[in-house]
C-alpha positions in Angstrom: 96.7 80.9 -0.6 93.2 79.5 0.2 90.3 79.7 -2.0 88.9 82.0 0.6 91.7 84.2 0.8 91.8 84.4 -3.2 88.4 85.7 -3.5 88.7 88.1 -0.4 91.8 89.6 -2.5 91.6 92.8 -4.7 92.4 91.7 -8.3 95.3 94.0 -8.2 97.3 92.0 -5.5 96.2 88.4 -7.1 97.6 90.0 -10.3 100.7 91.5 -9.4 102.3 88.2 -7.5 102.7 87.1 -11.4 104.5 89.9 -12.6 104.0 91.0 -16.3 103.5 88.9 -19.4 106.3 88.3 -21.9 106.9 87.9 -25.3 107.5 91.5 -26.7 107.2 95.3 -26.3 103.5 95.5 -26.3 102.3 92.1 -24.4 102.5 94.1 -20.7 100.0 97.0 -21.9 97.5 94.4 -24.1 97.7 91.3 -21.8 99.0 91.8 -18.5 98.7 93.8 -15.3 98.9 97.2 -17.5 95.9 96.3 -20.0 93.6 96.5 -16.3 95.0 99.7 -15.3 94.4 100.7 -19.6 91.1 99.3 -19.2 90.4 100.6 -15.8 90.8 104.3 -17.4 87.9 104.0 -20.5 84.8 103.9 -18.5 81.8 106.0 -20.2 78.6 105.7 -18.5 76.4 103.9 -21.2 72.9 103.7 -19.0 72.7 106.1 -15.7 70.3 106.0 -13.0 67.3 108.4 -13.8 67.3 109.8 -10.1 63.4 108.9 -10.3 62.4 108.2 -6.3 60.0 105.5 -8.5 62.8 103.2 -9.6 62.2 99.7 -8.5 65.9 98.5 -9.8 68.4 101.8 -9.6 69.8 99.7 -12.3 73.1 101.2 -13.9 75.5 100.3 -17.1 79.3 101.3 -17.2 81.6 100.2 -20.2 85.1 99.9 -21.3 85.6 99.7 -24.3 89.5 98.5 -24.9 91.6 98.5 -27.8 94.5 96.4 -28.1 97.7 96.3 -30.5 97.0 94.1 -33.6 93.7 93.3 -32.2 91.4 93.5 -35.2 87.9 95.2 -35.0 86.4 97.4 -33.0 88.1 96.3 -29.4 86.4 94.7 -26.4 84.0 96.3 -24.6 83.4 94.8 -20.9 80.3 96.0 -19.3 79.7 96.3 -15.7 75.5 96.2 -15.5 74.5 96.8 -11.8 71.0 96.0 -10.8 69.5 94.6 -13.5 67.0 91.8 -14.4 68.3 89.0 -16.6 65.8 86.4 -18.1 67.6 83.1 -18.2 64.4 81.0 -19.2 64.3 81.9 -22.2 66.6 79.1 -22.8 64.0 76.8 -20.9 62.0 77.5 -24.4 61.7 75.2 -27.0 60.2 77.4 -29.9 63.6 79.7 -28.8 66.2 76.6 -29.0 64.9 74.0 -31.1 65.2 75.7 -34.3 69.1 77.0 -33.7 69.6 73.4 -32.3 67.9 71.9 -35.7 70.3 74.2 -38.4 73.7 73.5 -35.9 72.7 69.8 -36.9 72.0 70.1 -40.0 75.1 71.7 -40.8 77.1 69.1 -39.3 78.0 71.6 -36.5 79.6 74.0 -39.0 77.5 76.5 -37.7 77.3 77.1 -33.9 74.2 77.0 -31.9 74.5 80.4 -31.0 70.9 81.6 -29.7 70.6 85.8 -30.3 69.5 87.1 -26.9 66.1 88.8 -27.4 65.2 92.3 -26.5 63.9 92.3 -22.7 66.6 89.7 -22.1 68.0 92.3 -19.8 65.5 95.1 -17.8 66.2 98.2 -16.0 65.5 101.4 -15.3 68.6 103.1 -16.3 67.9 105.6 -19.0 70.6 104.9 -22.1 73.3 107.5 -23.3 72.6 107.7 -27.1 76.1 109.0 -27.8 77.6 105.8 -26.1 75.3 102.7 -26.6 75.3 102.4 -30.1 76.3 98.8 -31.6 79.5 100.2 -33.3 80.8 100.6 -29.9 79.8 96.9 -28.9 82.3 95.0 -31.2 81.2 91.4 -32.0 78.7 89.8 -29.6 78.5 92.8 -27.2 75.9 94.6 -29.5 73.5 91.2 -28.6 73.7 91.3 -25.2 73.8 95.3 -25.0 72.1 97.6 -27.5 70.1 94.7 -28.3 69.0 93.1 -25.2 68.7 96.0 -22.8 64.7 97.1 -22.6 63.9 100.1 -20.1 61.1 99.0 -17.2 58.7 101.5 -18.6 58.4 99.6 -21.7 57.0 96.9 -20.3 52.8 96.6 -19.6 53.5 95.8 -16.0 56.1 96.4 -13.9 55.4 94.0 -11.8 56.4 91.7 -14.1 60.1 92.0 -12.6 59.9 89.4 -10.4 63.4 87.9 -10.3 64.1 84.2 -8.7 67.5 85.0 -7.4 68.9 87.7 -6.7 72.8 87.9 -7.0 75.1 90.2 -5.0 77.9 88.9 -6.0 79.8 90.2 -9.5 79.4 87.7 -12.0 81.3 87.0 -15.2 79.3 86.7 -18.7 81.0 85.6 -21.3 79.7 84.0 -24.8 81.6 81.4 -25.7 82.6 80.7 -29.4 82.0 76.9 -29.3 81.0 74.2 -26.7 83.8 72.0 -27.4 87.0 74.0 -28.0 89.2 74.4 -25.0 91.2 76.8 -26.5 88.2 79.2 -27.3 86.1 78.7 -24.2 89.7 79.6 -22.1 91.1 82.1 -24.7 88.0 84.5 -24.1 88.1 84.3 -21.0 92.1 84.7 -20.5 91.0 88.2 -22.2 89.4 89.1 -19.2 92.2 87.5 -16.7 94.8 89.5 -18.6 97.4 87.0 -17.5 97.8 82.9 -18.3 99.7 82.4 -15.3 97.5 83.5 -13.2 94.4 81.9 -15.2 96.1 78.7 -15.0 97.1 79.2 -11.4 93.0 80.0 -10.9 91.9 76.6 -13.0 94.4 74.7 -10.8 93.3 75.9 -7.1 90.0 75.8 -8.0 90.2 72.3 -9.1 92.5 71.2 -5.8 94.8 69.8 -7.6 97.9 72.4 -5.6 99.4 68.7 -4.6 99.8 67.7 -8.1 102.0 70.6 -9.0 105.8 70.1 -9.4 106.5 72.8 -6.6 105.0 70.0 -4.4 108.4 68.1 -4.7 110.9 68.7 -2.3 113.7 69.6 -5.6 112.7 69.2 -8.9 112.3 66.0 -11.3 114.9 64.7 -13.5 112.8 62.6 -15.2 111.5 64.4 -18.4 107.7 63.9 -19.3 106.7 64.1 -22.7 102.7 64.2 -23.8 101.7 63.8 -27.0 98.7 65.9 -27.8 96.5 63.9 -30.6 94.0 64.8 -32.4 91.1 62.1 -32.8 87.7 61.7 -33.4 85.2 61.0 -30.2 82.4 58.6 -30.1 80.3 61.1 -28.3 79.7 65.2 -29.0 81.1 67.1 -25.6 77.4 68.7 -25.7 75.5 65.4 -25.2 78.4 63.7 -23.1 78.3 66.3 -20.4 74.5 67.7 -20.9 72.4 68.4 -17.7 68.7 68.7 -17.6 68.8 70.3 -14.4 72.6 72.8 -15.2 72.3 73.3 -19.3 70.3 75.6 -21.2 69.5 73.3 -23.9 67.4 69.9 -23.2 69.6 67.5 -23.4 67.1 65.6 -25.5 67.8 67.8 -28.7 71.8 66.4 -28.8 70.5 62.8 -29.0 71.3 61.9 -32.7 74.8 63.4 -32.4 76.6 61.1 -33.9 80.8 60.3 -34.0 83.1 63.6 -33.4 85.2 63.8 -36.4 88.3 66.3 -36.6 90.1 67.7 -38.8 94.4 68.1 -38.8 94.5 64.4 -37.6 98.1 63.3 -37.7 97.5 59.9 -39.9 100.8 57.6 -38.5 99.5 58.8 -35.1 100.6 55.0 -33.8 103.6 55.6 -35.9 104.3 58.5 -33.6 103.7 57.2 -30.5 105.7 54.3 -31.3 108.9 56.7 -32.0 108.2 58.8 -29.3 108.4 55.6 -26.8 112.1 55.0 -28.4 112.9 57.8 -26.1 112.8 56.7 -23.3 115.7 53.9 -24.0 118.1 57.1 -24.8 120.9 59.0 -22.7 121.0 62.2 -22.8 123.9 64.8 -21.8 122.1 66.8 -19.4 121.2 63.2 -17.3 117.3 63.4 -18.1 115.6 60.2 -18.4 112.2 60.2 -20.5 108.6 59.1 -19.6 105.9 59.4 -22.5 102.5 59.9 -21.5 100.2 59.5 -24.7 96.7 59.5 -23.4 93.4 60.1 -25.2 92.1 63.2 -23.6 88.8 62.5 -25.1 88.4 59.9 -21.9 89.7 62.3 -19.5 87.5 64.5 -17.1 88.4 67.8 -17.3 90.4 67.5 -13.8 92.1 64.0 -15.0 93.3 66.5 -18.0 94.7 69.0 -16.2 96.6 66.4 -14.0 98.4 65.3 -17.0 99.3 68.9 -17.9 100.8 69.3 -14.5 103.2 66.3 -15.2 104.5 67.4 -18.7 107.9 69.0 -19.6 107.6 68.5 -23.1 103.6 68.7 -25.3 104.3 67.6 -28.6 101.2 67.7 -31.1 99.9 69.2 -34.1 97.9 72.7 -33.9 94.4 72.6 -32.5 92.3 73.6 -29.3 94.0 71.1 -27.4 97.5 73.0 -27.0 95.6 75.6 -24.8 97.0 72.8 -22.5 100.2 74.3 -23.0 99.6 76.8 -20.3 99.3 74.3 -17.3 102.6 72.6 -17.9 105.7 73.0 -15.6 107.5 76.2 -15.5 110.3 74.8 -17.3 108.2 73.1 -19.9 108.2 73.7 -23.6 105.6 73.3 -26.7 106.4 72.0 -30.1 103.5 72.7 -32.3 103.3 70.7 -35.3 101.5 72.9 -38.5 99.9 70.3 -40.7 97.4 70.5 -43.5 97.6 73.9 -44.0 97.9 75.1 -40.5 100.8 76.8 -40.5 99.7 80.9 -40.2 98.4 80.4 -37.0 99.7 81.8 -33.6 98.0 81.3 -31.4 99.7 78.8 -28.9 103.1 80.6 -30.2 101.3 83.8 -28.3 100.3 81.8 -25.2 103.7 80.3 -25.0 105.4 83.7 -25.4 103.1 84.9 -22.5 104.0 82.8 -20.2 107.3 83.0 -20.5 107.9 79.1 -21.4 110.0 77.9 -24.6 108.0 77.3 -27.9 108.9 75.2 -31.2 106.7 76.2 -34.5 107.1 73.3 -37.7 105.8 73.0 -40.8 105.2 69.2 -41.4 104.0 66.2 -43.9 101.1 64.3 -42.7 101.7 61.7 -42.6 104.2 63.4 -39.9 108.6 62.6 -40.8 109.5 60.1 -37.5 112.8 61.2 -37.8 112.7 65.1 -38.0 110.7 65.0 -35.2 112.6 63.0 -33.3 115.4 65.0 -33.9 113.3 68.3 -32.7 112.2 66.5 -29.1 115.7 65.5 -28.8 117.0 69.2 -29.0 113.9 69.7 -26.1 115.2 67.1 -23.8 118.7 68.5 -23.8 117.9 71.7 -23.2 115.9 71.1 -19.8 117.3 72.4 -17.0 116.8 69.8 -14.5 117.7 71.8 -11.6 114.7 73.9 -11.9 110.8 73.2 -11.4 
């Protein structure tokens, strides 16, 4: 389907060509086509037009407020603001940024830049609904740039003062992200709103042209097996002052300059070791005919596009847990994940969820650091065998 086409195309048919998500008996209603219908149905009218013929903005607020099963707090609330003003140049500010960029520094980025949106952030001239815009309804970050944001026109000494540079007719998607350099985060939030990975990844893929690089571009499937390893190591440069724009970021780029080395933690410490083993592979015979490729790249040099290229290529990502199996979800459709849980990683399910979701084959172990060659070896083995080659 063209890009045009795709955006010309109700949400409900781009959704249902993907059918529902698996993994168990509640994943349909809280993460596929269902959870928009469920969602679809818990619109309360949280600002409403005032009717007054003096309205410059007829500005209106509508939100759902979602809760899903073994979601904890309060749910998610998305909110459909029409015909409001939004002061983006805030974040042009210095006296707003430098001081959040100053404590995300000194706390070694422990503790993310995350600037509050202040009140007047948003204007309108919708008159709020006290018994629905109250912050215990806005779960989490909602509240900021809701309940805490919003400031009526009347408040303000001049009117006139709404003067906006662009004006958008278009919807557009706000989202706060929870770090600027975790994939798994910055795609997780926003798989929320998509309801289903396959068609998020499907999205990411189009959008970035890279239909040709799929395996349904082959004329019959592959037989050769791709493995990619998924390390963890440090880079020599912060994401935030690697990919920083003057003239595209809120923050001056100028603030990131004594970011140093990014260091990680869960870093596999015979990494070589493991790549070494892994390569042993590929001399191997295995019963279903598959012969074996491993791709062991640092991502850390990759644009984002190069990245998802590699994805595109693998049957098999092996690596411990970390933002960087969000991958996962833009491998083959016969692919499978082995998630390695070391240094105390082991409660976490994320990628087990995202596996399950998609419908692909998923592998959980608890393991040493430094990581056992053998067991491992034995688990990719297992993986190999089990490919159906016939299928894409």
């Amino acid at each position: 389907m063209p890009l045009d086409e795709i955006r010309d195309t109700s949400i409900d048919m781009l959704m249902s060509s993907y059918g529902e998500a698996e993994g168990g008996p509640t994943c349909g209603a809280d993460f596929g086509n269902q959870l928009i219908k469920r969602w679809r149905d818990t619109r309360e009218v949280n600002c409403a037009p005032s009717g007054n013929s003096d309205n410059k903005l007829n500005s209106k607020i509508d939100c759902f407020l979602m809760h899903q099963n073994h979601h904890h707090g309060n749910g998610d609330n998305l909110c459909l603001m029409e015909n409001v003003a939004m002061d983006l140049g805030v974040y042009g500010h210095d006296q707003f940024t430098r001081s959040i960029i100053d404590h995300y520094v000194q706390t070694r980025h422990a503790d993310q830049p995350y600037p509050k949106f202040p009140s007047g952030f948003i204007t309108g001239d919708c008159d709020v609904q006290p018994e629905h815009w109250q912050s215990r309804v806005m779960p989490g970050w909602n509240a900021d740039l809701t309940t805490g944001a919003y400031r009526h026109i009347r408040e303000l000494k001049n009117a006139d003062q709404v003067q906006c540079d662009t004006w958008i007719e278009h919807p557009v998607l706000m989202q706060e992200r929870d770090t600027f350099a975790n994939f798994f985060h910055d795609s997780e939030d926003f798989v929320n709103k998509t309801a289903l990975v396959r068609s998020y990844s499907d999205f990411v893929i189009r959008t970035l042209g890279l239909q040709n690089v799929t395996h349904y571009a082959s004329s019959k499937p592959k037989r050769e097996v791709v493995i990619t390893y998924m390390s963890r190591r440090p880079s020599k440069e912060w994401p935030e002052k690697k990919y920083c724009d003057d003239e595209k970021s809120f923050f001056r780029c100028a603030l990131w300059q004594n970011f140093g080395p990014r260091s990680l933690g869960r870093m596999i410490r015979n990494d070589q070791d493991v790549i070494n083993a892994l390569h042993r592979l590929e001399s191997e015979s295995f019963a279903n005919g598959a012969t074996v490729k491993i791709t062991a790249v640092d991502f850390n040099v990759l644009s984002f596009k190069e990245q998802i290229a590699v994805d595109l290529q693998t049957d098999i990502m092996v690596g411990p847990h970390g933002a960087g199996l969000m991958h996962n979800i833009f491998m083959r459709d016969r692919a499978s994940l082995i998630e390695l849980f070391i240094d105390g990683s082991g409660a976490n399910r994320h990628f087990h969820n995202l596996a399950g979701w998609y419908g692909r084959k998923y592998e959980g172990v608890s393991m040493s650091n430094p990581v056992n060659i053998e067991e491992l070896l034995r688990i990719v083995r297992r993986h190999i065998s089990s490919i159906d080659l016939n299928a894409y």
